[in-house]
N, C-alpha and C positions, 0 to 999 in steps of 0.2 A: 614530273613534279609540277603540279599547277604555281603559275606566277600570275598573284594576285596586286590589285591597285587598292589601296585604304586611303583615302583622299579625306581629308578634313575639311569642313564646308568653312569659307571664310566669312567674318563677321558684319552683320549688315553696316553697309557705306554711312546709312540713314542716320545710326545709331553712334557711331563714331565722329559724325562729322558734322559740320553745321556751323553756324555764328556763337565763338564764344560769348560773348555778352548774354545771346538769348538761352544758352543750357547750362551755364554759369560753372565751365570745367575750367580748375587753375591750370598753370602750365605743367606741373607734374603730373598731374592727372593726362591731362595731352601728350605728354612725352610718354605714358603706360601706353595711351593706345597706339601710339606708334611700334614703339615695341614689341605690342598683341602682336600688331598687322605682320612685324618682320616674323614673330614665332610661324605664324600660321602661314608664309608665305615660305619660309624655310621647312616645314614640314613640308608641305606642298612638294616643293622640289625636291625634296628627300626621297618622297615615294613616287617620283615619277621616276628617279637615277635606279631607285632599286628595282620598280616594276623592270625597267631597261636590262638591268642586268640580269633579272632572273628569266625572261622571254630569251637572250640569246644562250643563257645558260639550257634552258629544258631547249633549246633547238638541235645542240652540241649533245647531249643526252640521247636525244631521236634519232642521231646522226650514227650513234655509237651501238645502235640496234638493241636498245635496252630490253625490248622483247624477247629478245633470246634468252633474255637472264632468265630464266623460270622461277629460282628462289626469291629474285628482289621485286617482281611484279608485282606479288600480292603487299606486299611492304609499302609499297609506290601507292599502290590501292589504298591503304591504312591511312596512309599519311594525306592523302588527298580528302579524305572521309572526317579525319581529323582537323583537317583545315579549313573546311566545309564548315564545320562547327563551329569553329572559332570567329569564323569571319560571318558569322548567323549571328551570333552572341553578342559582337562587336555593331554590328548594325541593328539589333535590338537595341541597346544600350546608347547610339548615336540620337536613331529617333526618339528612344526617351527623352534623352537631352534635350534637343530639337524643338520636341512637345512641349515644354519646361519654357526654351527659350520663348517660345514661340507667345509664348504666355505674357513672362512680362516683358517681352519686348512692344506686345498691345498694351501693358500700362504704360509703357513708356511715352510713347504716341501719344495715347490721350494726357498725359502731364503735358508732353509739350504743346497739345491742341489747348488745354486750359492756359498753357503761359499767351499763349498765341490771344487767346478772348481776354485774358487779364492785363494786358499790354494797358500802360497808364495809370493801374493803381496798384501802386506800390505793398500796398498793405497784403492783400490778396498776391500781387508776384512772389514776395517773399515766403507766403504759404507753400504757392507750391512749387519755388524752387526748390527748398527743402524737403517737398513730397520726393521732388523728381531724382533727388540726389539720394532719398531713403530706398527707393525703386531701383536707380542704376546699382546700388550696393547688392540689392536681393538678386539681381540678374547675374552680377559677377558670382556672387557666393553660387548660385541654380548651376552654373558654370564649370567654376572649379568642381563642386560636387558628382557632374557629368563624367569629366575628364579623370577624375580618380578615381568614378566606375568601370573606364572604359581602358586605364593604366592597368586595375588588379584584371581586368579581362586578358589582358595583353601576358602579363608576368606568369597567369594559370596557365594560359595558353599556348608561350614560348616551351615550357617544361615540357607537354606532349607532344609538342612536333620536334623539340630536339631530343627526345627520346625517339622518335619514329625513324627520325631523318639516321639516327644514328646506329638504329635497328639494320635501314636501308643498305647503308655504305659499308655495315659489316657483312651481311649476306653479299654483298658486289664482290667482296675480298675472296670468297669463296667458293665463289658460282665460276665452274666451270666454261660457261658460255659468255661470260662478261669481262672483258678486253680490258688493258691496263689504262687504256684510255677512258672507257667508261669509267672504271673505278675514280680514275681521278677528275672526270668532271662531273660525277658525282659528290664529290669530297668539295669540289669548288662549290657546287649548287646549294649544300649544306652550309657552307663558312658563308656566300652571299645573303642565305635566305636569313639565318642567325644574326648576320649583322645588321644586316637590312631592319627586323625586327626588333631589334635592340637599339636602333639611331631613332626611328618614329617614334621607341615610347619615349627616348628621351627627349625628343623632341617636345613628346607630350606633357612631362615632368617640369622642362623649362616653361610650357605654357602653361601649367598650375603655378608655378613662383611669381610668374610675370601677371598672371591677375590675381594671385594673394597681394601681392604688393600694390595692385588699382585696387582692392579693395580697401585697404588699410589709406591710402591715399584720397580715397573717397569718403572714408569714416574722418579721417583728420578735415577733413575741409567740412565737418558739420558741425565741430566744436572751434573753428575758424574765425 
């Protein structure tokens, strides 16, 4: 059983960070991003613990001569075919996002390159500090939108590899060639890869709350 890495790209420094004065974020707002940063740094270490467990898990599997099993082979096959998919789908769906961000995070830039040549007239800052604040709103929303593409990707997703994986584990029960040991680190490799799968999206879940919440926190500081 392939053991996969789904890494979340972290959010540009650029963007996040800077002289309050000059990008005009209150301290709520600055306390969201800090928070962003721990989601996505906690995801982060999520799927390296689980890449971790699931590499010594298929090594214990290789170990138990799963080749011999003839019945769970082609199952192991399915399930690899099927995961194949998933993680295609998922990195379809990443660069979409990506392409999106990628987008206003260039409006972003030039707002702060206009605050940057407007420095001194107040009349004109205050224009496009409000542009800048109308902008970071559409980037969070671009955002969340991504990530509850790439949640329902997850949720379709989990359903046909815990049907496959558990396809697997029942031919292991069966197959004369497949050892009580196999069977059971089989059964392990299925409970890691399910939970493993189930902690990223919530991972992913809390990081839609935690920028629904910058966004609303951003929309209050323009009626401020």
């Amino acid at each position: 059983m392939a053991a996969n890495l789904l890494i979340e790209s972290l959010e540009s420094r650029t963007l996040l960070s800077g002289n309050p004065a000059n990008i005009a974020l209150n301290a709520t707002v600055r306390a969201d991003h800090v928070q962003i940063r721990a989601d996505l740094l906690k995801f982060r270490s999520d799927a390296f613990g689980n890449h971790s467990r699931l590499l010594s898990d298929v090594r214990a599997i290789k170990a138990d001569h799963v080749k011999d099993a003839t019945t769970v082979l082609p199952l192991i096959a399915k399930f690899r075919a099927d995961e194949k998919t998933v993680r295609s789908q998922l990195n379809i769906d990443r660069l979409g996002q990506r392409q999106v961000e990628l987008a206003d995070e260039s409006v972003i830039v030039g707002d702060l390159k206009k605050i940057a040549l407007d420095k001194g007239n107040a009349t004109l800052l205050t224009a496009d500090r409000a542009q800048l604040l109308t902008d970071r709103i559409k980037l969070q929303t671009d955002l969340v939108a991504g990530l509850d593409a790439r949640v329902a990707t997850r949720q379709t997703g989990i359903a046909t590899l815990d049907a496959d994986m558990l396809a697997i584990v029942t031919a292991a029960q069966t197959d004369p060639n497949a050892s009580p040991k196999l069977v059971a680190d089989l059964q392990k490799a299925v409970t890691d890869k399910t939970n493993g799968f189930n902690t990223l999206t919530a991972d992913l879940q809390t990081l839609v709350a935690d920028r629904t919440k910058l966004i609303a926190d951003l929309t209050a500081m323009q009626t401020a």
